[in-house]
Legacy VTK file of the C-alpha trace (Angstrom):
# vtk DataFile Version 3.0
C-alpha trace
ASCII
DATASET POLYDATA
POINTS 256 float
36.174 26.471 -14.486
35.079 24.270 -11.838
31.859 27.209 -10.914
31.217 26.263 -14.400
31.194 22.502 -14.315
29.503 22.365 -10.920
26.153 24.316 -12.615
26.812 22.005 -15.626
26.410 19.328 -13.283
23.799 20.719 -11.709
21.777 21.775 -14.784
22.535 17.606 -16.080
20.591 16.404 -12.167
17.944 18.598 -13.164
17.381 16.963 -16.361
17.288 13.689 -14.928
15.082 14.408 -11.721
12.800 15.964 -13.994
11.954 12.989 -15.986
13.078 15.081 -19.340
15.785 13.368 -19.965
14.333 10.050 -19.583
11.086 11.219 -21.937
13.040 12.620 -24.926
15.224 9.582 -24.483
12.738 7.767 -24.970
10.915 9.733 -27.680
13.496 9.806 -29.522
14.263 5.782 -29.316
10.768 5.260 -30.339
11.213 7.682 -33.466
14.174 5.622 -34.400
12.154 2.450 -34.521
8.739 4.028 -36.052
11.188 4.691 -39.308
11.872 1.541 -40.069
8.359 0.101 -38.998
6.328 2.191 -40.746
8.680 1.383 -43.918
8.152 -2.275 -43.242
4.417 -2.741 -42.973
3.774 -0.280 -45.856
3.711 -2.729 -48.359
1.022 -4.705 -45.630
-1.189 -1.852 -45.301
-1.319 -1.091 -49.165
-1.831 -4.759 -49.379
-5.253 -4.623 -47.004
-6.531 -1.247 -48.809
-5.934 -2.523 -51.983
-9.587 -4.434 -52.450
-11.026 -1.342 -50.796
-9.143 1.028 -53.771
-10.171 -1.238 -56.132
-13.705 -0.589 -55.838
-13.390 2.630 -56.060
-11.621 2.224 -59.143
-8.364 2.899 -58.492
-5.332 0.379 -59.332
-2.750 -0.699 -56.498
0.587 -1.250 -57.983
3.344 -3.272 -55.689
4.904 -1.314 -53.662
8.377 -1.222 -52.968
10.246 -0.275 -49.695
13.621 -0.072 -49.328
16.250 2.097 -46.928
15.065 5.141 -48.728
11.736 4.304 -47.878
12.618 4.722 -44.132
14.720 7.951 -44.633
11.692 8.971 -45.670
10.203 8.554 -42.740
12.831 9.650 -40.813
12.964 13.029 -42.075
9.059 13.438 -41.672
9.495 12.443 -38.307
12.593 14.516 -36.885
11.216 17.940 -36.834
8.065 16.655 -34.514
11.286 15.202 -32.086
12.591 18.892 -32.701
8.993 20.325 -31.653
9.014 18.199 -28.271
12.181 19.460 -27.885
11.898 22.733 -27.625
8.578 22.669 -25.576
9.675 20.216 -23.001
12.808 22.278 -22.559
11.594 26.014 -23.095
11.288 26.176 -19.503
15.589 26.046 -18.824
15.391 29.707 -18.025
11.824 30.679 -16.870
11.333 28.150 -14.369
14.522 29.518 -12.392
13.219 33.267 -12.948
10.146 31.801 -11.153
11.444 29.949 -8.270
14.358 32.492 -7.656
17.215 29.872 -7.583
19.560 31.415 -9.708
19.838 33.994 -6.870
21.576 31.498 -5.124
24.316 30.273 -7.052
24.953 34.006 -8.462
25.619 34.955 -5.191
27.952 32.302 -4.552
30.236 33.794 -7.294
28.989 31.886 -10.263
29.460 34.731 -13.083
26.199 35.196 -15.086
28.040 34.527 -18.788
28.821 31.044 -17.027
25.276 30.271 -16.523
24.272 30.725 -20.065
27.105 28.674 -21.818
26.132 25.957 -18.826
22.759 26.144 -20.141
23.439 26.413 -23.930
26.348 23.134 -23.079
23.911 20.825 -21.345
21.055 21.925 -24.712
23.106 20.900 -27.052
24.321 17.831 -25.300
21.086 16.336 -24.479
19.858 17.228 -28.259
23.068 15.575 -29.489
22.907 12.406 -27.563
18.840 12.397 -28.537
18.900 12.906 -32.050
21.972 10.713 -32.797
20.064 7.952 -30.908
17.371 8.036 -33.300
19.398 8.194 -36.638
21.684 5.457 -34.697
18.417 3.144 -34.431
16.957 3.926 -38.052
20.669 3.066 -39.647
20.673 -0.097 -37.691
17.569 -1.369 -38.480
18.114 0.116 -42.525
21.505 -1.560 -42.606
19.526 -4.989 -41.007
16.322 -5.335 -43.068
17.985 -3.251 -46.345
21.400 -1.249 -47.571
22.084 2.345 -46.269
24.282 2.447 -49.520
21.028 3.005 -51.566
21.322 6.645 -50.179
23.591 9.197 -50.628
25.845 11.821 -48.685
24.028 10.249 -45.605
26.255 11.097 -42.576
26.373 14.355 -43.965
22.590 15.017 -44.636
22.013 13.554 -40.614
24.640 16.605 -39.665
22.962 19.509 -41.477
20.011 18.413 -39.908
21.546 18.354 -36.115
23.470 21.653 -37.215
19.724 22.760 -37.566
18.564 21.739 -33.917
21.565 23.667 -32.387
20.643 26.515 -34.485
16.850 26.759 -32.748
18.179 25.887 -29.344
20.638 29.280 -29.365
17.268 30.682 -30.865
15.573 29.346 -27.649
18.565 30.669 -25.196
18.313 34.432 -27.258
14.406 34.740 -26.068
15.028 32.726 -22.857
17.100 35.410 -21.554
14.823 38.190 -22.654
11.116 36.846 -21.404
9.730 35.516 -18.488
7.576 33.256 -19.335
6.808 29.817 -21.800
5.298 31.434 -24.186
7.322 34.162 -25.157
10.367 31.691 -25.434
7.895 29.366 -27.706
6.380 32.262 -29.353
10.031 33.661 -30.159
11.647 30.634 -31.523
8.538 29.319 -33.393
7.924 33.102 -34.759
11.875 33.019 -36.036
11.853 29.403 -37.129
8.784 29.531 -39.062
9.599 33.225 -40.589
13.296 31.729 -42.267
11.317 28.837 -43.577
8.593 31.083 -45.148
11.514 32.694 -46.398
13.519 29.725 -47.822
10.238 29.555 -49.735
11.455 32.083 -51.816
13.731 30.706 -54.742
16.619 33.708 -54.272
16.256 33.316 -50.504
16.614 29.849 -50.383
20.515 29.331 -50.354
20.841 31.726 -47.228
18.427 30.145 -45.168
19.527 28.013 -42.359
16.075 25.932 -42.522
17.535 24.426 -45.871
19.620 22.487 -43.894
16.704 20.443 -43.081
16.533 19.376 -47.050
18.125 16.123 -46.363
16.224 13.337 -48.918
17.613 15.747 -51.530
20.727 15.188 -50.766
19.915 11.709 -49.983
18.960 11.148 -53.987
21.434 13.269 -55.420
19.297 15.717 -56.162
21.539 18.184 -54.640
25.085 18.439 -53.532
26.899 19.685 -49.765
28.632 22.130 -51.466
25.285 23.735 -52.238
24.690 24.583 -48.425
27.724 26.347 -47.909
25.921 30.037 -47.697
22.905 28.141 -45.638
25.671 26.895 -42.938
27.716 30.067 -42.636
24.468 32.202 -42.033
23.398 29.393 -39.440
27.053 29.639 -37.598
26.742 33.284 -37.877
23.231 33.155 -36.171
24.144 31.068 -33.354
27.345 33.143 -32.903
25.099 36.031 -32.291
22.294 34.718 -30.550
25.104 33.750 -28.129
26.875 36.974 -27.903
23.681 39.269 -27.396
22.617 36.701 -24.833
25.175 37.053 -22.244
24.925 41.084 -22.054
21.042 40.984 -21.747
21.284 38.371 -19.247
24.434 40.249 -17.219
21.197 43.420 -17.098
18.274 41.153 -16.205
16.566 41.691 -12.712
15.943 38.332 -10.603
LINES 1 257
256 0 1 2 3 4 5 6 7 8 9 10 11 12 13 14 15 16 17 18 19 20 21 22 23 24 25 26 27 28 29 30 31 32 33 34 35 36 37 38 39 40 41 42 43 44 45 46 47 48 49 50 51 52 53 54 55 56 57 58 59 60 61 62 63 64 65 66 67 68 69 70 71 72 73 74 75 76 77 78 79 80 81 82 83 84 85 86 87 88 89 90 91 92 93 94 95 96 97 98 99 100 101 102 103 104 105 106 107 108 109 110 111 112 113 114 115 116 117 118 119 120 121 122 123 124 125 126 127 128 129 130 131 132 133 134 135 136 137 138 139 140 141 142 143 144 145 146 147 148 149 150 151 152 153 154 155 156 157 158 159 160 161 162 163 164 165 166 167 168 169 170 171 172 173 174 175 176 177 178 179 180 181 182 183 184 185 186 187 188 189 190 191 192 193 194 195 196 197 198 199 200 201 202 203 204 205 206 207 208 209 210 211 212 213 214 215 216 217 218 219 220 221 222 223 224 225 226 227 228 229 230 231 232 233 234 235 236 237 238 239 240 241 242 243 244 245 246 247 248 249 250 251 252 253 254 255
């Protein structure tokens, strides 16, 4: 246990003297604030292109914002937080295959299945503390300039939608362990991610999917119900299970 929590440690340093964690930090605080913003001044930007519109014969109606309005944005603007995610840390693996120093601690007696749930740990934790800061923001300011009561099942739309993060970071981990470089772990994850949501495309599909967790203004408006994402979380838990188990024996077999 303490081999373990010494790499955790170590693996938390790295994020910090790297900068990462300070740039998705921030990222993600300005994401936060860009919801509520972009809500705010819509009714000001409509407002300027509205003589513009006219002349080209087209009627401006008022527009109205509310907290909705920024949930909007919110869920436009969490899978590009995702994206930076996953390329700012697709290096947790490669970069140490490069340098060699995961010879080191191995050889101290740090066993290999410790490095990966180290890895996977300090992932999750820095996506957690990320994404949470931006939904924590976007509330705030909702609950300030509006009413988050206008929306519906929101704490549990906000989980599905972390639930889906974790999902592509054991995604990330699975082709971490098996390439060497970047691109394969981008290429991978991307390949997978974007394959289930073609998938979830498909009406019959759609339930199974785990990228359906991501279908949070529905549940926002009512248009759907949790209970409705039952098969779309089990499949998800059942992914990451596995992405997790397979990872550890390829990684016990990789050459460094």
């Amino acid at each position: 246990m303490k081999t373990l929590m010494a790499f955790i440690k170590k693996e938390w340093m790295e994020q910090i003297r790297s900068s990462r964690l300070m740039i998705l930090g921030l990222l993600f605080l300005a994401f936060g604030i860009m919801n509520p913003a972009i809500a705010k001044i819509t009714p000001w930007i409509m407002e300027m292109l509205a003589e513009s519109m006219e002349e080209a014969g087209l009627a401006v109606l008022e527009v109205k914002v509310d907290a909705m309005t920024s949930w909007t944005q919110f869920y436009k603007n969490v899978p590009m937080a995702l994206i930076a995610f996953v390329l700012m840390q697709s290096n947790v693996f490669t970069k140490e295959y490069q340098s060699g120093t995961l010879i080191l601690a191995l050889t101290k007696g740090l066993e290999r299945y410790k490095v990966v749930l180290a890895k996977i740990i300090v992932l999750i934790g820095t996506w957690t503390a990320g994404y949470w800061l931006c939904y924590g923001v976007t509330y705030a300011y909702n609950a300030y300039f509006w009413d988050n009561s206008i929306a519906s099942h929101l704490g549990i739309a906000a989980v599905f939608w972390w639930l889906t993060g974790v999902w592509t970071i054991c995604l990330m981990i699975l082709f971490s362990v098996m390439g060497s470089s970047n691109s394969t772990v981008l290429l991978g994850t991307g390949g997978i991610f974007f394959t289930v949501y073609l998938l979830s495309l498909i009406p019959k599909l759609k339930e199974y999917m785990p990228t359906q967790l991501m279908d949070g203004m529905n549940l926002l408006m009512k248009a759907t119900e949790p209970g409705e994402y039952t098969k779309s979380l089990i499949v998800a838990g059942l992914t990451m299970m596995v992405c997790f188990i397979i990872s550890i024996p390829l990684f016990n077999k990789r050459r460094l």
